[in-house]
C-alpha positions in Angstrom: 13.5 49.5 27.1 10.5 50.2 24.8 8.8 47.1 24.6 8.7 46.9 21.0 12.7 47.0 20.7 12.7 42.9 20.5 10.7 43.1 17.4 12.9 45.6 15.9 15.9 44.4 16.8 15.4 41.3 15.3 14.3 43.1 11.7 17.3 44.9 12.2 19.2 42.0 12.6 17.8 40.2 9.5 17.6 43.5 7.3 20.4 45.7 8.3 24.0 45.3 7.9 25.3 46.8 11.6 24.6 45.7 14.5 21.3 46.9 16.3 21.5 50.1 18.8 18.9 52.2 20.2 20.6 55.3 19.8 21.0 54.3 15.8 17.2 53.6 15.8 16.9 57.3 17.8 19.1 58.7 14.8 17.3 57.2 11.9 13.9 58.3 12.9 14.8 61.6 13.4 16.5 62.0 10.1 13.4 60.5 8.9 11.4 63.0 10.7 13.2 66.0 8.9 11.7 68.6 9.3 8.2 67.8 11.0 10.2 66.3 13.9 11.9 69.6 14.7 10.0 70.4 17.3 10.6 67.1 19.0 14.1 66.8 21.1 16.9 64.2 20.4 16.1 63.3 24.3 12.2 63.1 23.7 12.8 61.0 20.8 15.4 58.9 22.7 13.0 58.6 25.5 10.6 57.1 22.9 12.7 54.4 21.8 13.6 53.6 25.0 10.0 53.5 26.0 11.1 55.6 28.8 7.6 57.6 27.5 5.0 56.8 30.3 1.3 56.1 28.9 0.1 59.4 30.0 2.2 61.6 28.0 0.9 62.2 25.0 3.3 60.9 22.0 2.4 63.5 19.2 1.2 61.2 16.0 1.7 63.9 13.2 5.4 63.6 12.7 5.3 60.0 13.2 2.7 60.0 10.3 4.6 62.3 8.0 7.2 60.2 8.2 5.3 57.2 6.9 3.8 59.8 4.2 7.3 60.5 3.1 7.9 56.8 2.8 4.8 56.5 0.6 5.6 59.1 -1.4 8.9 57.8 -2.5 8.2 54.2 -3.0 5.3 55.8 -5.4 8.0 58.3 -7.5 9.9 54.9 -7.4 12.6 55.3 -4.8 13.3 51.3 -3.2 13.4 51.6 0.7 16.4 50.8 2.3 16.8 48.2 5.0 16.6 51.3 7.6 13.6 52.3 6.2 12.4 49.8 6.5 12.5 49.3 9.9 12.2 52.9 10.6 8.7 52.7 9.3 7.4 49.2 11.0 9.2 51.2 14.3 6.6 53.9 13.6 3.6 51.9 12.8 3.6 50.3 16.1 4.3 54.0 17.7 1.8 55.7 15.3 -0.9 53.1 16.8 0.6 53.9 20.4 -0.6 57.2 19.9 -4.1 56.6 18.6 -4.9 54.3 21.5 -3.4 57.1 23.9 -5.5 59.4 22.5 -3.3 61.9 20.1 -5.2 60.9 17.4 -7.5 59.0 15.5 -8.0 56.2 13.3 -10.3 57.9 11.2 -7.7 60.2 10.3 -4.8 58.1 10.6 -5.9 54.8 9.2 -5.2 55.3 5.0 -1.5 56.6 6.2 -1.1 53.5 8.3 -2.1 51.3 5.7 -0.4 52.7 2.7 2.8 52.7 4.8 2.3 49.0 5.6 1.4 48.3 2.2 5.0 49.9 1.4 7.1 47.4 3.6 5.0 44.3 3.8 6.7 42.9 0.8 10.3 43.3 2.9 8.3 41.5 5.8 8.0 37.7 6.8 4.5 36.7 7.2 4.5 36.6 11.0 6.6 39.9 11.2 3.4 41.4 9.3 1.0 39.3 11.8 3.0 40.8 14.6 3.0 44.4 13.8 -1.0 43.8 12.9 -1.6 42.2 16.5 0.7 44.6 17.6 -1.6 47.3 16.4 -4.8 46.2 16.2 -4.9 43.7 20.0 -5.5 40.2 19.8 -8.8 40.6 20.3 -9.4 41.8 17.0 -8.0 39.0 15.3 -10.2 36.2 17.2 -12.1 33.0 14.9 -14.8 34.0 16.6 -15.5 37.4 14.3 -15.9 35.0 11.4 -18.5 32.7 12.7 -21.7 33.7 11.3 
């Protein structure tokens, strides 16, 4: 089990109207994916969710970060996100940052995608659910009293 599923399954559970599944999840984001998640299999992406995906495999960040794009893109020609979406896109926040850390990308080139995208959902998010996915992302670490002590 990935060990994000928790946190997803309980946005699911608040947002959606079926019950929670990985396989669902594993269907969504590859619909979501279209066309630049062709290359990826139904397994691979299965494997993801399932966090069956051990840290030295390289989880490829540009489809997850086209599919955020997407999202963008059709919040800004006014298209409302549904619940899936929703989740679908915190899911790949949290993998898109996964992939950074392991080395498939960069912040640099990532960052304005991941914060446009989080932009997009935040208002759909609780405040902790946005604290979680920023922890989640960012470590602990980052978010100590101590960086605002002059």
């Amino acid at each position: 089990m990935h060990p994000d599923n928790d946190f997803i399954e309980h946005l699911w559970n608040r947002l959606a109207s079926e019950p929670f599944s990985q396989a669902n999840l594993a269907i969504l984001i590859k619909r979501a994916g279209g066309a630049d998640m062709s290359d990826l299999s139904d397994a691979y992406i299965s494997d993801v969710v399932n966090g069956q995906i051990s840290k030295d495999r390289c989880i490829p960040s540009y489809p997850f970060s086209e599919i955020l794009s997407r999202y963008k893109a059709a919040v800004d020609r006014g298209y409302a996100l549904k619940a899936e979406d929703v989740i679908v896109s915190v899911w790949t926040l949290l993998i898109l940052s996964d992939a950074i850390r392991n080395g498939s990308s960069n912040w640099d080139q990532e960052f304005n995608i991941y914060l446009d995208a989080f932009l997009v959902v935040r208002k759909q998010l609780k405040r902790e659910e946005c604290a979680h996915i920023f922890i989640r992302s960012f470590g602990q670490q980052n978010f100590s009293s101590e960086l605002w002590k002059a």
